[in-house]
C-alpha positions as CSV (number, residue, x, y, z in Angstrom):
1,X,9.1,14.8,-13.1
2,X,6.5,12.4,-12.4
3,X,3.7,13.9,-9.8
4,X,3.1,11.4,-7.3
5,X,0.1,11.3,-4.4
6,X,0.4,8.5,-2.0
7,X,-2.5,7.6,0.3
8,X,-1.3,6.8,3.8
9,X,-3.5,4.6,5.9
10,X,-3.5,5.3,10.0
11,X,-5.2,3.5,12.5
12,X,-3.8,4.7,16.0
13,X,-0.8,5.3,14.7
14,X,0.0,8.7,16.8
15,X,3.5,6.9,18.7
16,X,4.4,5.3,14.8
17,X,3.8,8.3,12.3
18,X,7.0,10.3,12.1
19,X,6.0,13.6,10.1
20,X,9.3,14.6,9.8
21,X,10.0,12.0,7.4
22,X,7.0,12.5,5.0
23,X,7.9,16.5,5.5
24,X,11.5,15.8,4.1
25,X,10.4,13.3,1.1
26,X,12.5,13.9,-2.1
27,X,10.5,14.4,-5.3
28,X,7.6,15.4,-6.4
29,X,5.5,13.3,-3.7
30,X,2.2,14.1,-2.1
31,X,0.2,13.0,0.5
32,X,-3.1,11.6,1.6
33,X,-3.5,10.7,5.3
34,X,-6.4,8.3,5.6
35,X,-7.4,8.4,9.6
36,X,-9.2,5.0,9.5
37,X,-11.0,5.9,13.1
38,X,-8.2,6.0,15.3
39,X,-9.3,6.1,19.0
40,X,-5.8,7.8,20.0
41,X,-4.4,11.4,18.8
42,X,-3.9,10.2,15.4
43,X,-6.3,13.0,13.8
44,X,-4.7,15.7,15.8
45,X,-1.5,15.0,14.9
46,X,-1.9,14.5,10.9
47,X,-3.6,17.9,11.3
48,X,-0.4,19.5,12.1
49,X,1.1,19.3,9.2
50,X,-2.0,19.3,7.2
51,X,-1.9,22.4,4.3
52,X,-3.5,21.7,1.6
53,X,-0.7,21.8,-1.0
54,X,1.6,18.8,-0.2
55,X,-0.5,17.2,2.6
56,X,-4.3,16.4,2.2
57,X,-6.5,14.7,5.3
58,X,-9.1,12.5,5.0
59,X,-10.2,11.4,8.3
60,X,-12.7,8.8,9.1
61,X,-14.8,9.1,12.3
62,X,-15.6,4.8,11.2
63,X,-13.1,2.0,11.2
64,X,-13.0,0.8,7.6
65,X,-9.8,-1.8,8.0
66,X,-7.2,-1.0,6.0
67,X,-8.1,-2.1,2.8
68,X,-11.9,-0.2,2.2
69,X,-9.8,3.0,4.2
70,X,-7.4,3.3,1.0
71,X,-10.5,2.7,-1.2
72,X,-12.7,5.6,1.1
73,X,-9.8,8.0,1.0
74,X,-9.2,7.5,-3.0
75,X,-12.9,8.4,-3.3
76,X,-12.4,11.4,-1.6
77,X,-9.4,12.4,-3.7
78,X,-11.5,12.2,-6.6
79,X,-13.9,14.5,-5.1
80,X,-11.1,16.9,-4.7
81,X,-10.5,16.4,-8.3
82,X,-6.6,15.8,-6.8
83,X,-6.4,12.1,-9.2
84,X,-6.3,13.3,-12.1
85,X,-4.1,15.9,-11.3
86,X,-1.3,13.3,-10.3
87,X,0.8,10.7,-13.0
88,X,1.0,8.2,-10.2
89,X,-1.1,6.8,-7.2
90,X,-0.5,4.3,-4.3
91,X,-0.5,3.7,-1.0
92,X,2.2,3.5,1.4
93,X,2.4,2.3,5.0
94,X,2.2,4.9,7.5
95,X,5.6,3.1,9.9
96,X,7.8,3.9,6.6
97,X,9.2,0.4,7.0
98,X,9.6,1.1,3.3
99,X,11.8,4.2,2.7
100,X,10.7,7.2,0.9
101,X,13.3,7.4,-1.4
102,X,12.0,3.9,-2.8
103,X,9.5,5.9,-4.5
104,X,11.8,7.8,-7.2
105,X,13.3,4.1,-7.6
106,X,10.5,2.8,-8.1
107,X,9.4,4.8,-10.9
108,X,12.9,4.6,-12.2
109,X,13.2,1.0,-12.3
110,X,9.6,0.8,-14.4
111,X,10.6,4.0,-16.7
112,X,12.3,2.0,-20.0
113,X,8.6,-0.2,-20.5
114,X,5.5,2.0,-21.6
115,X,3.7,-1.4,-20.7
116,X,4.0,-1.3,-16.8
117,X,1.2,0.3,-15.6
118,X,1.7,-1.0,-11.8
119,X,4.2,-1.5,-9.4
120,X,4.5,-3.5,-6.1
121,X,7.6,-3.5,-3.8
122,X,8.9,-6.6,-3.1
123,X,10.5,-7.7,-0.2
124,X,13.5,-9.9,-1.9
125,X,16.8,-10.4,0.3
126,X,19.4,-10.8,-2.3
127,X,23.2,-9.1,-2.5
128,X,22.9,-5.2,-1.6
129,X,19.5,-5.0,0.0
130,X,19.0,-4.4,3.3
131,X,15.7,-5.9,3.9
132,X,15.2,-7.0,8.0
133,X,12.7,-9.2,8.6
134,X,12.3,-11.9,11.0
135,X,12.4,-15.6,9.9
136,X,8.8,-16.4,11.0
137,X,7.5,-13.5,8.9
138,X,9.3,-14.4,5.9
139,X,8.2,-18.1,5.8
140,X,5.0,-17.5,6.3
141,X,4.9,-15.3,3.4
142,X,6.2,-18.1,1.2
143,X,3.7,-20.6,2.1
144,X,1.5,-17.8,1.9
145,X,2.9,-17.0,-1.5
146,X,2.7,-20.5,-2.6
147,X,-1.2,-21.2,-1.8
148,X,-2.2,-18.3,-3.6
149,X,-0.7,-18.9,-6.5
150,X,-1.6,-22.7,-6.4
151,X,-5.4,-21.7,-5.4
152,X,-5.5,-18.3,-7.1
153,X,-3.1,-18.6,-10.3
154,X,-1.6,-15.1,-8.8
155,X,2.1,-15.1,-9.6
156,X,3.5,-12.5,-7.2
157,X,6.4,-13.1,-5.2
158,X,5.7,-10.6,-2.6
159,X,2.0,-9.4,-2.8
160,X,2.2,-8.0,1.2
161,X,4.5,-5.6,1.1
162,X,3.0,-2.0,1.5
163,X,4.3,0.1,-1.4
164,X,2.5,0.2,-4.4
165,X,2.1,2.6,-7.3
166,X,-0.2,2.9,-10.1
167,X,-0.9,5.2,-13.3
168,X,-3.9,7.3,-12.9
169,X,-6.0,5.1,-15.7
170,X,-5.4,1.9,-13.8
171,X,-5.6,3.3,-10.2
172,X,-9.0,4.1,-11.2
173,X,-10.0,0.4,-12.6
174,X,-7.6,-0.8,-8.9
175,X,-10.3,0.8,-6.6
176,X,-13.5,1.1,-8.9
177,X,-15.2,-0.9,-5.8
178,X,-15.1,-1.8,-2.1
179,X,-13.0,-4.5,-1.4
180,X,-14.4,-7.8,-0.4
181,X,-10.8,-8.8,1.4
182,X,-9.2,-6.8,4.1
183,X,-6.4,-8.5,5.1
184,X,-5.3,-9.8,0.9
185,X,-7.0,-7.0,-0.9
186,X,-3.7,-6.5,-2.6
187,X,-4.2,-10.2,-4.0
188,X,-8.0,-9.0,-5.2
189,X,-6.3,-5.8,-6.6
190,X,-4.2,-8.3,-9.1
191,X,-7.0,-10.0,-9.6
192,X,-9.1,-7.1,-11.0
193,X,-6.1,-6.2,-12.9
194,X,-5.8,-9.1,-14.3
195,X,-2.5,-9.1,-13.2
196,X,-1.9,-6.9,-16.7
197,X,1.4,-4.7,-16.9
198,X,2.2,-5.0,-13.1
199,X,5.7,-5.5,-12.2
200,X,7.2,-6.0,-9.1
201,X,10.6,-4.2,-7.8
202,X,13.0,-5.4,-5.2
203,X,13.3,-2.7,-2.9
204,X,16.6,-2.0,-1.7
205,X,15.6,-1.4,2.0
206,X,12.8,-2.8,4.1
207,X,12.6,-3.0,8.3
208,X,10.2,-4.7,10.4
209,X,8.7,-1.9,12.2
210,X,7.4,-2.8,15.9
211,X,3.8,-2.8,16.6
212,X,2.4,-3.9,13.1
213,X,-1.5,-4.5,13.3
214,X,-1.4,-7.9,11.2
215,X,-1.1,-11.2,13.3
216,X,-0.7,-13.7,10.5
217,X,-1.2,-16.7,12.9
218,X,-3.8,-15.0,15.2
219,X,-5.8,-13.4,11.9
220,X,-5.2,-16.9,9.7
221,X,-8.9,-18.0,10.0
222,X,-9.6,-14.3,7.9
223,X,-6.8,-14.8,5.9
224,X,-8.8,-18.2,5.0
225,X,-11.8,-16.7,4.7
226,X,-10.7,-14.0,2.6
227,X,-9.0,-16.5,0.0
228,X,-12.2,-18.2,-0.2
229,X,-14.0,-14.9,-1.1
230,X,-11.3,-14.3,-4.2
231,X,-11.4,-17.9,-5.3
232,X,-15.5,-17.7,-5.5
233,X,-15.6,-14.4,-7.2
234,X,-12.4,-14.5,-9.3
């Protein structure tokens, strides 16, 4: 069975995290909570369950954002020597609006083609999926969809959605380096992967969790910004 270690970004997410959950995951699943300087009883409460075989800790006293925490927290695995120990590595957002048990199906759905070497969730409402998300969301993600892929040539359908895995070898090309994007960095992740042997699955279960962080229409002036920053480097 494939070893998995998933890295689990937190910012103040004491009322959101339900440890319970993560405690009961099916498979052989791992887990790395990144504490991204929460200013609540985040910390404390990851600590609780914290034991060193199944659940690691890696808490951050600075706010990194939530892409350079996943890239902090994978640097610290490594100095565990925990990456190479693992077949798989991704992150996965700490409100579970993605289930668990996507996990196992995600692995299954990539196991018949030796050439995927990535795999992002996708949030695709189609005939025996439950995904619940509001309208707004879900247009906005098209036209965000679309001006990437006119501006950026990046042919996801759903690069947003926070669940993805990667083998070991291309985890370590995925966060060689800080991230120049916070809000997109999984667009400058495809980017440095060339978009080679990533495939994206469409998860059978997604819910918009309350109390999310990102504020597409407040934050668009970064999202902006952050395209710009891709499209000059890449």
């Amino acid at each position: 069975m494939n070893k998995v270690l998933l890295i689990v970004p937190c910012f103040n997410e004491e009322k959101r995290l339900n440890l319970t959950e993560f405690s009961q995951a099916e498979g052989n699943i791992s887990f790395l909570f990144a504490n991204d300087g929460s200013t609540d009883g985040t910390s404390h409460l990851i600590n609780t369950i914290v034991d060193n075989q199944r659940f690691y800790h890696f808490d951050s006293k600075k706010n990194f954002g939530k892409a350079n925490i996943i890239f902090e927290a994978f640097k610290y695995a490594e100095g565990l020597n925990l990456v190479d120990s693992y077949d798989w590595i991704g992150y996965w957002d700490a409100d579970l609006a993605t289930p668990l048990y996507e996990v196992n199906n995600m692995l299954q759905f990539s196991e018949n083609d030796k050439n995927v070497h990535g795999i992002f969730g996708s949030r695709i409402n189609r005939l025996g999926s439950k995904i619940t998300r509001s309208p707004k969301r879900h247009y906005l993600g098209r036209i965000f969809a679309t001006i990437v892929s006119v501006i950026l040539d990046v042919k996801s359908y759903d690069s947003q959605c926070g669940a993805k895995l990667f083998n070991i070898q291309t985890a370590k090309v995925a966060f060689s380096e800080a991230f120049i994007t916070n809000w997109i960095f999984d667009i400058e992740i495809l980017l440095r992967l060339k978009q080679k042997g990533i495939i994206e699955y469409p998860l059978l279960e997604w819910t918009d969790i309350p109390g999310s962080k990102v504020n597409i229409l407040k934050d668009i002036n970064k999202v902006i910004r952050d395209v710009y920053r891709l499209w000059k480097k890449y």
